[in-house]
C-alpha positions in Angstrom: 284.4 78.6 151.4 282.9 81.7 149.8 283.6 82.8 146.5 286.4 86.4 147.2 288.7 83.9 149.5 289.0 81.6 146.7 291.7 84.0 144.9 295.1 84.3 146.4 296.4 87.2 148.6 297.9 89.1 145.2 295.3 88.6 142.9 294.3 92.0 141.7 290.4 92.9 142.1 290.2 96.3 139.1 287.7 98.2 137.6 288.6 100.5 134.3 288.0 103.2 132.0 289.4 104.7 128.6 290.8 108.4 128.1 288.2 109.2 125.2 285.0 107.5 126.9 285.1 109.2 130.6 287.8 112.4 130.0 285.5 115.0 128.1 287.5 118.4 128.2 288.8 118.1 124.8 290.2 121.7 124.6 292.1 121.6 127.8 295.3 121.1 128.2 296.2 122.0 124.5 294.7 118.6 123.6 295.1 117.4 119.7 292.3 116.6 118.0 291.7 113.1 117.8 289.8 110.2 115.4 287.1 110.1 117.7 285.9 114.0 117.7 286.3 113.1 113.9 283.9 110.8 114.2 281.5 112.3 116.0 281.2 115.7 113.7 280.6 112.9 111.0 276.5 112.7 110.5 274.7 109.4 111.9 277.9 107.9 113.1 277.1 108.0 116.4 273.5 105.9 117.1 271.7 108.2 119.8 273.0 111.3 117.9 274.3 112.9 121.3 276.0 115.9 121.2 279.3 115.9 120.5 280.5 117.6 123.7 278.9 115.3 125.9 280.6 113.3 128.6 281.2 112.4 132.2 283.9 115.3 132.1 286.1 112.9 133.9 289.4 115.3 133.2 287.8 118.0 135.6 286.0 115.0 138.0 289.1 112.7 138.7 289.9 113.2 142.3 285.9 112.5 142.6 286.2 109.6 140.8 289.5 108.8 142.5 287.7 108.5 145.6 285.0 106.8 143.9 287.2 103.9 143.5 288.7 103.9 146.8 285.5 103.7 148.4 284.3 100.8 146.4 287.9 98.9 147.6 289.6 98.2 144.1 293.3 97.0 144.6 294.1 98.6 140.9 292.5 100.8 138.0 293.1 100.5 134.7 292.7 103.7 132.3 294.2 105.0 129.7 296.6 107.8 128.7 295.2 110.1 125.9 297.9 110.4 122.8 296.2 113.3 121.7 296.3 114.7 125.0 300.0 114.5 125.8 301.1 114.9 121.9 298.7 117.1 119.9 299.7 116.3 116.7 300.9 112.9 117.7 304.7 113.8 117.4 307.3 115.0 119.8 306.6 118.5 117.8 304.9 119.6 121.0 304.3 118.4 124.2 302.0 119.5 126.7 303.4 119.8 130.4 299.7 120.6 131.3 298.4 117.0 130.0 301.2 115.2 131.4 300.8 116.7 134.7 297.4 115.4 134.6 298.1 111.9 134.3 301.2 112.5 137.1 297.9 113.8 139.3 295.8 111.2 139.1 298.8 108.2 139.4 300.0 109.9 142.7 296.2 110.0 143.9 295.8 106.4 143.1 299.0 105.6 144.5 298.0 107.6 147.6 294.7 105.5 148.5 296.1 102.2 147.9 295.6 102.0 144.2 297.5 100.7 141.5 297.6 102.4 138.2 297.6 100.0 135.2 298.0 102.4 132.0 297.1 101.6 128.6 299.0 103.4 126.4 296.5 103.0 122.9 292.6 102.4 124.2 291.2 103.0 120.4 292.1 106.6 119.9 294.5 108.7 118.2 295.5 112.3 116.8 293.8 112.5 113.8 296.8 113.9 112.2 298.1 110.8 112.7 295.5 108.5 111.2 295.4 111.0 108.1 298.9 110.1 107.8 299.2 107.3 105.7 296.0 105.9 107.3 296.6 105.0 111.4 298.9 101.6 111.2 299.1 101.3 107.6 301.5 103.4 107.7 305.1 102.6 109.6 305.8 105.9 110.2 302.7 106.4 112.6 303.8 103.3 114.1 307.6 105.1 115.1 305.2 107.9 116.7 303.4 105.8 118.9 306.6 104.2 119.8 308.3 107.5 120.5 304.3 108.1 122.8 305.7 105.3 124.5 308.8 106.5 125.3 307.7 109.6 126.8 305.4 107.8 129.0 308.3 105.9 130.5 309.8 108.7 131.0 307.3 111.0 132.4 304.9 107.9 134.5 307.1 105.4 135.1 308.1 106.2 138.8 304.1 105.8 139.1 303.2 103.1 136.7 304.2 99.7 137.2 301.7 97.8 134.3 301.5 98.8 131.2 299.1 97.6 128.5 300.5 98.6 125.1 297.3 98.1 122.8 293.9 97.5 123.9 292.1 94.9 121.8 295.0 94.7 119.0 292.8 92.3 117.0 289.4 94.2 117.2 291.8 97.6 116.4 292.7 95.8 113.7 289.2 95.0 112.1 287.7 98.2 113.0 289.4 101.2 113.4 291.6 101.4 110.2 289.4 101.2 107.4 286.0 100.6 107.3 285.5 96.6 106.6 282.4 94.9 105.3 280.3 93.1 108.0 282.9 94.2 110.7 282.4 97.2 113.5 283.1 100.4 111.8 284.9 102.9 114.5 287.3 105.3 112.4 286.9 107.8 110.3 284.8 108.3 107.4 287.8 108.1 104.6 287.5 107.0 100.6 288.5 103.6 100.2 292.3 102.9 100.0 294.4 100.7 98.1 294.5 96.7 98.9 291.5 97.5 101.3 290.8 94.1 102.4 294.5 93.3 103.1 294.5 96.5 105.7 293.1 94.5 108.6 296.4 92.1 107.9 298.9 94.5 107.5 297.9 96.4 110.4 298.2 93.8 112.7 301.5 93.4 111.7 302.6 97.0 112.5 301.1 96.7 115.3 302.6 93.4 116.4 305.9 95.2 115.8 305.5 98.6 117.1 304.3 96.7 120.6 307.4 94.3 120.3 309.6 97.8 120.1 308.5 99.4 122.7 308.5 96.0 124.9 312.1 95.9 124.2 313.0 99.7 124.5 311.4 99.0 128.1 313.6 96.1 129.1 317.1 97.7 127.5 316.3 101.4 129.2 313.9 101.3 132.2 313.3 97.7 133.5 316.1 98.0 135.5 315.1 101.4 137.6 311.5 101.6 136.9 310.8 97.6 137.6 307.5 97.8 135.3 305.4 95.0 133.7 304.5 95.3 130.0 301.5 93.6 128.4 299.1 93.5 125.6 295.7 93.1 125.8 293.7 91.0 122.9 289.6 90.7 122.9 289.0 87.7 123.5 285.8 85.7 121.9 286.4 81.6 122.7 284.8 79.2 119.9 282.6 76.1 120.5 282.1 73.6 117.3 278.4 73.3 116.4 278.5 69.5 116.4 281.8 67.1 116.6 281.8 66.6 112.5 285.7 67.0 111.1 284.2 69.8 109.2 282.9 72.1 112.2 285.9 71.4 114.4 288.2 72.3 111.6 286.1 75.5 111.0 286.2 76.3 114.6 289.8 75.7 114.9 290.1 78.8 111.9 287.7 81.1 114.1 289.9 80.9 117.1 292.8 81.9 114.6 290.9 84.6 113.4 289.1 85.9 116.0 291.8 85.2 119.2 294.9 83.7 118.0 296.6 86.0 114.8 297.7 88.7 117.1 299.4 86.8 120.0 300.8 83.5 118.0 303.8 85.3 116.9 304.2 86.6 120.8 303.6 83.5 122.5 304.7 80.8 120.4 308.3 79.5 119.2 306.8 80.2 115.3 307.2 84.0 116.0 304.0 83.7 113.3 300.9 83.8 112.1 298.5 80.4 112.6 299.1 78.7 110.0 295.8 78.3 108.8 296.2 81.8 107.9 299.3 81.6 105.8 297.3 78.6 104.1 294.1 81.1 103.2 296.2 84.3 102.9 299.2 84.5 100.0 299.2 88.1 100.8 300.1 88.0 104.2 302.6 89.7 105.5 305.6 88.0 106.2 307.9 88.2 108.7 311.7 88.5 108.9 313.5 86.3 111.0 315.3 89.2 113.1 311.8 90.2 113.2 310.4 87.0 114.6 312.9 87.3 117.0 312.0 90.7 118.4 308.5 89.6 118.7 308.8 86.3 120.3 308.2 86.3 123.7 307.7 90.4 124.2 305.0 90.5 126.6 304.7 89.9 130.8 301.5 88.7 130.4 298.5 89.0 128.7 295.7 90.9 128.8 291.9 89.3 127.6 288.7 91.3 127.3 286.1 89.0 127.3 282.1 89.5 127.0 281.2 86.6 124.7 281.7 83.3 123.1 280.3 81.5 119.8 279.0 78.5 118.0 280.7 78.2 115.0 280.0 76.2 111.6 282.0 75.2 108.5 280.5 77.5 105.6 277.6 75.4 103.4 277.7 74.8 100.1 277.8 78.3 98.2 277.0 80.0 101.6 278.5 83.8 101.7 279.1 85.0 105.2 278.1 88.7 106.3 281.9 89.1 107.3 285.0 89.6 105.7 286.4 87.7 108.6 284.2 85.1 108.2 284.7 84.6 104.4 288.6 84.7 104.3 288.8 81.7 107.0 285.3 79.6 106.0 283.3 79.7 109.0 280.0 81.0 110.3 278.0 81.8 113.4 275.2 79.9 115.1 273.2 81.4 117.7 274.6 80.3 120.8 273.6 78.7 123.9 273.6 81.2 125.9 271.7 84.1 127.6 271.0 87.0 126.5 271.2 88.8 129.7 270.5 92.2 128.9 268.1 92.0 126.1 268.5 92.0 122.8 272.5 93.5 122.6 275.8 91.5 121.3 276.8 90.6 124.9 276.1 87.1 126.3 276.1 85.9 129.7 278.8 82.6 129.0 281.4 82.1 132.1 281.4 78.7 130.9 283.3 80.4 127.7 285.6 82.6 129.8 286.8 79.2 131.7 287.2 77.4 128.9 289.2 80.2 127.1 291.4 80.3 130.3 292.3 76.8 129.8 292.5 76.9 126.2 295.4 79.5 126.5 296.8 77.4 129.4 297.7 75.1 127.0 298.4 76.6 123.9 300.3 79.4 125.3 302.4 77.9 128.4 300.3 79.4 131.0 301.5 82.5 130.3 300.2 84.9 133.2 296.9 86.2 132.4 295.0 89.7 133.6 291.4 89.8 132.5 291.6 93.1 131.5 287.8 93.9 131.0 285.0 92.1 131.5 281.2 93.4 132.6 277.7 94.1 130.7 275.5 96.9 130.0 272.3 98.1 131.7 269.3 96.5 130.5 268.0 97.7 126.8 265.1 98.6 126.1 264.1 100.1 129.9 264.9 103.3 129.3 261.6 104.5 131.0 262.7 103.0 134.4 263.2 105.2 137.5 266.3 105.6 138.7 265.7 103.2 141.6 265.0 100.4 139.1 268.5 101.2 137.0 270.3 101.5 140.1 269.1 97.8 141.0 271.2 96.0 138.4 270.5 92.1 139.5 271.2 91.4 136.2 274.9 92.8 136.1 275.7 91.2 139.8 274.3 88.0 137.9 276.8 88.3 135.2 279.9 89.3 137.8 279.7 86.8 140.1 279.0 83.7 137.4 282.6 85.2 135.7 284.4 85.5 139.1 283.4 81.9 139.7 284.6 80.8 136.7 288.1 82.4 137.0 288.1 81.0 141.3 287.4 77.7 138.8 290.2 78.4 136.2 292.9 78.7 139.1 292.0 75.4 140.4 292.0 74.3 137.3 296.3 75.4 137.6 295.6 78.3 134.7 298.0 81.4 135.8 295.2 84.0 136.1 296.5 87.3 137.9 293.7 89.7 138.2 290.0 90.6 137.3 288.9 94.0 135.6 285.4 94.8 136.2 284.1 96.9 132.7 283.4 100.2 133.9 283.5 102.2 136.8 280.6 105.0 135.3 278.6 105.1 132.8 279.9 106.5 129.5 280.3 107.2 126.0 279.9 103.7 124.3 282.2 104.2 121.4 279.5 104.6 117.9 276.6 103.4 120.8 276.9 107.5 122.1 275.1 107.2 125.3 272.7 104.7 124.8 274.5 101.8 125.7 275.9 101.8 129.2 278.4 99.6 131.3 278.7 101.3 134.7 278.8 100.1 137.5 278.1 103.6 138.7 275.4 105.6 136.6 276.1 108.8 135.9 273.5 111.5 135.9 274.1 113.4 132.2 271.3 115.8 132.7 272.8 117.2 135.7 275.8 120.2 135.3 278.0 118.0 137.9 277.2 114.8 136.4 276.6 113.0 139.2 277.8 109.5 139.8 275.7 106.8 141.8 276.4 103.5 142.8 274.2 101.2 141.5 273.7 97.6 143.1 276.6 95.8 141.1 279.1 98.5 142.6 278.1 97.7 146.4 277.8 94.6 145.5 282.1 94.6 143.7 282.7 96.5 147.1 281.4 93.9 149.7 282.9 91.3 147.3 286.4 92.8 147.4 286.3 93.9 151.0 285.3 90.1 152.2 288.5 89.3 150.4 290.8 91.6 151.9 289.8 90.8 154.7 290.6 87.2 154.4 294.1 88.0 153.6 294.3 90.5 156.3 295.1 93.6 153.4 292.6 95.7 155.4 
């Protein structure tokens, strides 16, 4: 039996993309300007110092890349919709007809070759007018904006768009993009230092947690019943090994899975309608949460969405040890250098399928075998060849390496009974790598920045995504 006719007939077989990283065109449409043209004005934020205007000018390129994706067989596409391109300021102030035609465009193209459009409604990016106001999720009122976004999204997409992903990565949002945090990924503005800074990462989780639980339930009260949708929320997902089977290390690896996996979904999935409690035991700031507020929460998701690149050893902290992280310090654990490969050089991402089934069955049990979309998942081209020919990048072994050992772990995790619902394959082009510029680069298809079309290529791992999804179409006769 080979490896595509080992997932049933509706599994769905994705690739993806985020509004900021492929779209370019940020003056079109009346687009707002966003955090991340912030960022990039801001000197040595981005590492390859690339110009700021640079990008795969995916607004102007879509029905290209529409077809792209039709040719390479995908049963759905997940991308996201730009705030800052359908609300300039972030508010109902204005809306742009032009930027929501856009996004009508490209669902009824999708639509029209067989192609389900899963939307994301926040992939990491904002109207800066929104951040500056009150600082992104600190602030509730930012929160009732995003869930007014939503709204509008229904209203305007929701004939088109039956999955929606409310926030990508809540947890790593968190961390990163509302202030900057010691030892963590720094990806929002440069901004003084606020008040209670190392509380942010806490109370923006929170907001978060609610805002999403809102517009879950504005969703099932006002458009479940015509529109007959799906909403989830995707979390990254990093799955935790103990160093060695001492009290001390499982208990320490227990507080990483809280920390790094479990804070933003335990009050969704669980009867607590909390935080771990680990965390309530570290943390006496915390927020807390009111019990018509646990209610809304509980249980406001379809399913869930995991991104998922690595896993980690982790240690209890040693004697006066002082981890790099605040993560790290506020729940007592460390790092070890894994077990695994580093399979494309000396970069964060680690070639561990063995993690991504073991996750699978961790939230299998913990979470009820709630229905789970692996929402991204994929590597970047090797580092450190930048001198190759083109011939050589195209012929990515290494990336069809790391595909096919984490599409035999899922085929593994549904015999295994865990309620896995479809694969996302991390990206379909090369693109703009978030504070990496265009030096890092996940594509499946390489994209030709040099040229004025910037042409896209398929490199091996796309051909090789296109055989595996056509062998499996064809085994459940969707040809």
């Amino acid at each position: 039996m080979s490896l595509p006719t080992k997932f049933p007939k509706n599994f769905q077989l994705a690739t993806a993309t985020a509004a900021y990283q492929i779209e370019g065109a940020k003056n079109l449409d009346g687009r707002g300007f966003s955090t991340w043209d912030s960022i990039r004005s801001e000197n040595g934020r981005i590492h390859d110092n690339s110009d700021p205007d640079l990008s795969c000018e995916g607004r102007l390129k879509y029905k290209e890349d529409v077809a792209l994706l039709s040719k390479i067989g995908v049963t759905s596409y997940r991308f996201s919709i730009s705030w800052s391109r359908i609300l300039p300021d972030g508010t109902l102030k204005t809306i742009n007809e032009d930027g929501i035609q856009f996004y009508r465009d490209i669902c009824l193209l999708l639509r029209d070759n067989g192609i389900e459009p899963i939307v994301t409604l926040f992939h990491f990016d904002m109207p800066l007018s929104i951040y500056d106001n009150g600082t992104s999720w600190l602030n509730k009122e930012n929160c009732e904006h995003f869930e007014k976004f939503a709204d509008l999204c229904f209203q305007k997409f929701g004939d088109l768009v039956k999955t929606w992903i409310t926030f990508n990565e809540i947890n790593m949002q968190a961390w990163s993009s509302v202030v900057k945090i010691e030892g963590e990924l720094w990806l929002c503005p440069d901004r003084p230092e606020i008040e209670n800074h190392e509380q942010a990462p806490y109370i923006a989780a929170t907001n978060m947690l609610l805002t999403h639980a809102k517009i879950y339930r504005n969703y099932q009260k006002n458009y479940k019943e015509t529109q007959n949708g799906l909403i989830g929320i995707t979390n990254g997902g990093r799955f935790c090994l103990p160093a060695s089977d001492s009290p001390a290390d499982l208990d320490a690896c227990n507080r990483a899975l809280d920390w790094l996996f479990n804070y933003t979904i335990e009050p969704i999935l669980t009867d607590s309608g909390d935080f771990p409690a680990s965390m309530r035991e570290k943390l006496p700031f915390l927020p807390k949460f009111s019990e018509e507020e646990k209610k809304l929460i509980k249980g406001s998701t379809d399913f869930l969405g995991i991104n998922y690149y690595l896993s980690h050893i982790v240690r209890n902290l040693n004697d006066g040890e002082e981890p790099a992280s605040q993560s790290e310090r506020d729940a007592a654990y460390a790092f070890n250098e894994g077990k695994w490969e580093k399979i494309c050089g000396e970069t964060w991402v680690r070639y561990a399928p063995d993690g991504l089934f073991g996750l699978l069955k961790y939230v299998r049990d913990k979470y009820n075998n709630i229905p789970v979309f692996i929402t991204e998942n994929g590597c970047m081209d090797l580092v450190g060849g930048e001198g190759r020919k083109e011939e050589e990048i195209l012929d990515d072994k290494h990336r069809i390496k790391f595909i096919s050992g984490h599409l035999e772990a899922v085929a593994k995790a549904l015999e295994e009974g865990c309620n896995v619902i479809g694969y996302t394959l991390w990206t379909l082009m090369d693109n703009f790598e978030w504070d990496d510029g265009f030096g890092v680069k996940f594509g499946i298809c390489r994209v030709d920045f040099d040229s004025p079309d910037k042409t896209r290529t398929m490199k091996y791992s796309a051909k090789y995504y296109q055989t595996f999804i056509r062998e499996f179409k064809k085994h459940h006769n969707l040809l």
